[in-house]
C-alpha positions in Angstrom: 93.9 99.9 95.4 90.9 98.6 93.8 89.7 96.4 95.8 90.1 94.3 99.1 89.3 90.9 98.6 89.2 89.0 102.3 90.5 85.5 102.1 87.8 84.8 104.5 84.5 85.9 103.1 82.7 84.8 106.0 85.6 87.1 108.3 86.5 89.6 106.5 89.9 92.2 108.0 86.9 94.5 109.2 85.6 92.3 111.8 88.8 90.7 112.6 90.4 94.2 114.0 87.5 94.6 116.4 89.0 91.4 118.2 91.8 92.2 121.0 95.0 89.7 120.4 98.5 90.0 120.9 100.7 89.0 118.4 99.2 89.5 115.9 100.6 88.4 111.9 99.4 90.2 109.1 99.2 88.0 106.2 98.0 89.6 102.9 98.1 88.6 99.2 98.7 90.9 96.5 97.3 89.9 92.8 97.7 92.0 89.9 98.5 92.6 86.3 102.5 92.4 85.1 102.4 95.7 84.0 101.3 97.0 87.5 104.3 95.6 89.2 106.6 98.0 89.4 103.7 101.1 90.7 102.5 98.5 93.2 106.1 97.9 95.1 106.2 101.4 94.8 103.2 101.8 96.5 103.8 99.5 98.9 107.3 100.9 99.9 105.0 103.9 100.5 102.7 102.3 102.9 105.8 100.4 104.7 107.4 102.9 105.5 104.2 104.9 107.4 103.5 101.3 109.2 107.0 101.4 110.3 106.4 104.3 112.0 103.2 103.1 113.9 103.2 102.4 117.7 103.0 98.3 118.0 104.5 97.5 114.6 107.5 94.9 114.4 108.7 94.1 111.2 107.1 93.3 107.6 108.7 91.4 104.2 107.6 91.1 100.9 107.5 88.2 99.2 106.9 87.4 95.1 105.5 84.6 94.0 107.9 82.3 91.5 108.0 82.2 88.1 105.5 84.4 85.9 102.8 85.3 88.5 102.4 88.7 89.6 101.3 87.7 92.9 103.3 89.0 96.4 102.5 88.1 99.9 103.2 90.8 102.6 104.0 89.4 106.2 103.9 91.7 108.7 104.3 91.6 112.8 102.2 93.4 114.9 102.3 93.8 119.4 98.6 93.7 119.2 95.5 93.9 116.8 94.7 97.7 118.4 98.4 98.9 117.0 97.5 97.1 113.4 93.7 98.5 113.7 94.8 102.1 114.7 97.9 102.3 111.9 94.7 100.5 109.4 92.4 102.7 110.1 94.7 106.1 110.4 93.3 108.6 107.8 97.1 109.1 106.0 97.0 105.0 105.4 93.3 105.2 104.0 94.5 107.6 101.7 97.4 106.0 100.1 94.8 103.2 99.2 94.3 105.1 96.0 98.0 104.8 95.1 97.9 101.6 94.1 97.3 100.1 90.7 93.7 99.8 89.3 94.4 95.8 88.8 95.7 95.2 92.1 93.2 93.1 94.6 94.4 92.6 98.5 93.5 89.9 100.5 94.4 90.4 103.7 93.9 88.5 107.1 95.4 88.4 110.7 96.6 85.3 112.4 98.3 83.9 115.8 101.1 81.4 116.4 99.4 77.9 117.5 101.9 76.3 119.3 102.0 72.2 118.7 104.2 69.7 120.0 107.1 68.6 119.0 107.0 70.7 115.7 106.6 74.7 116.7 106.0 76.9 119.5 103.2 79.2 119.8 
C-alpha cells in the first residue's frame, strides 16, 4: 500500500495505538483506482486472515461503497488497542503492506462505543 492517509491529521493511527482502551473498533477507508479492485480484496483477504489469527481480535467486514466508487470501508473489532497495536505492528503484517495496489490510500482510525440515552448503549 502506497500510502496511509489518517482521517485525523492532527491524530494519526500512530499515536492512537499508544493509548490503552478496550474495545476498540477499527474503522478504515480504502480508496483506489477500478482497475486495482480486484488485487486489493485480494490483498486484503491476505491481511484478514493473519488478523484473525491475532490474540484480541473479534471479528472484521468489508464493506464497498455503492455505485461506481471504488471505495471500501473495513470494520474491525478488537479486546483492546495493545492486541490491534501488536497484530499492527507484527513484522509479517508490515510486510504485506507492499501487497497492495500502488493506487490504494488507507485511512484508518480507532474508535469506542459512546453510549447515549434512549438511542444506543456504549
Amino acid at each position: 500500500m502506497s500510502l496511509l492517509r489518517p482521517l485525523d491529521p492532527a491524530f494519526p493511527i500512530e499515536r492512537q495505538i499508544a493509548i490503552d482502551a478496550s474495545p476498540v473498533v477499527l474503522v478504515n477507508v480504502f480508496t483506489l483506482d477500478r482497475a486495482d479492485e480486484q488485487p486489493f480484496l485480494e490483498a486484503w483477504q491476505d491481511d484478514a486472515a493473519f488478523m484473525k489469527r491475532q490474540p484480541g481480535f473479534i471479528s472484521t467486514q468489508l464493506h464497498r461503497a455503492i455505485g461506481e466508487s471504488p471505495t471500501y470501508l473495513n470494520y474491525a473489532v478488537w479486546e483492546a488497542t495493545a492486541d490491534f497495536r501488536a497484530a499492527f505492528s507484527h513484522p509479517e503484517f508490515r510486510a504485506k503492506l507492499s501487497s497492495y495496489p500502488s493506487s490504494a490510500v488507507a485511512s484508518p482510525h480507532l474508535f469506542q462505543k459512546v453510549a447515549v440515552p434512549v438511542i444506543c448503549v456504549g
